[in-house]
N, C-alpha and C positions, 0 to 999 in steps of 0.2 A: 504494500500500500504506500502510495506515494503520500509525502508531508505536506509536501508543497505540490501547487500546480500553480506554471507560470505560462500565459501568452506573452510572447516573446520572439518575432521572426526577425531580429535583426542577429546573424549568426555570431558576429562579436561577442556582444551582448550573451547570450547565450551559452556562449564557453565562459563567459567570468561568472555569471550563476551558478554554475555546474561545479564549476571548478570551489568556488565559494562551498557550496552546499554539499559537497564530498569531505573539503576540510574540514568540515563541523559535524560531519555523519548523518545528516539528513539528507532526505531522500526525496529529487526533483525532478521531478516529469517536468518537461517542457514542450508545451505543443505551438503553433504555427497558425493556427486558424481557430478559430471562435466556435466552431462545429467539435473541434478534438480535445478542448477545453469543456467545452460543457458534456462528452461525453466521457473524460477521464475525471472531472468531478463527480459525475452521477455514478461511478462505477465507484471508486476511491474515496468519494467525503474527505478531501483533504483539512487539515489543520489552518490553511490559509493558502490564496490566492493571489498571484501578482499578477497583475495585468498591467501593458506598456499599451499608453494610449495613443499611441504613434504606431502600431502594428496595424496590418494593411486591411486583414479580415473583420470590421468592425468591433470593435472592442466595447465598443458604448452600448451594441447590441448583445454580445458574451455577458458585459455585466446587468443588461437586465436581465435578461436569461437565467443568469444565476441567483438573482434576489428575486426572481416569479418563481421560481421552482421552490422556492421557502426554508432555503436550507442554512444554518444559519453558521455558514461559511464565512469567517471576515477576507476584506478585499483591499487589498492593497495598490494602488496605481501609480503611475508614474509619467510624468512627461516632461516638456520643454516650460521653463518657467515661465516664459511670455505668454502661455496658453491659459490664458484665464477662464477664456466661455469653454474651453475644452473641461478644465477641471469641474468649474462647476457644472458641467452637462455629466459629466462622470457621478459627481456627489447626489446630482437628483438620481440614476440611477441608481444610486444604491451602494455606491463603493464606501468603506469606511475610512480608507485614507489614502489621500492623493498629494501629492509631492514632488518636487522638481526632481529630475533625472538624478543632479547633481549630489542633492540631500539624499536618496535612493542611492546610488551608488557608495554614498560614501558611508549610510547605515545598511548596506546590508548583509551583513553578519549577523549584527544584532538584530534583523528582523528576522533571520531566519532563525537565529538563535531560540527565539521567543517560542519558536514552536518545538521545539524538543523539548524545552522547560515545563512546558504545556504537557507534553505527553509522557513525562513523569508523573 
């Protein structure tokens, strides 16, 4: 069972996740499209969800998706700090926290940390 589920298609990005989330022993599915997100959720019930709001396959659509389905998943997003109407289109969605790429990259250990402490 995966800890984490990340929407994530920029492949950079994606190796520093991985790479990140191996160091700490958690365990990261990363899917590419908003369809393989909601169905590696519904299969897994991950501990938390990142979602990059800059990924191609609507992402604003994956996080409603995931807050109808009623599952009570926290959601984590990420993008460019200029994007303001983006974030808060995210927040009405449903996402519990949204944050500039830069503050994401530079905490994310401790968010993923968050979730192994959880699942002790």
């Amino acid at each position: 069972m995966a800890q984490v589920v990340a929407l994530v298609d920029d492949l950079f990005f994606q190796a520093k996740m991985l790479q990140t989330a191996k160091h700490l022993g958690i365990e990261l599915r990363v899917c590419s499209t908003g369809d393989a997100l909601i169905a590696e959720a519904a299969k897994n019930l991950p501990k938390l969800v990142i979602i990059d709001l800059n990924a191609r396959s609507n992402p604003l659509q994956a996080i409603e998706r995931l807050h109808a389905a009623g599952q009570a998943i926290p959601l984590v997003a990420y993008l460019s700090h200029v994007q303001v109407d983006l974030a808060n289109a995210a927040r009405a969605a449903g996402c519990r926290d949204v944050m500039p790429r830069s503050q994401f990259t530079r905490d994310l250990a401790a968010i993923l940390a968050q979730t192994k402490s959880e699942s002790s």
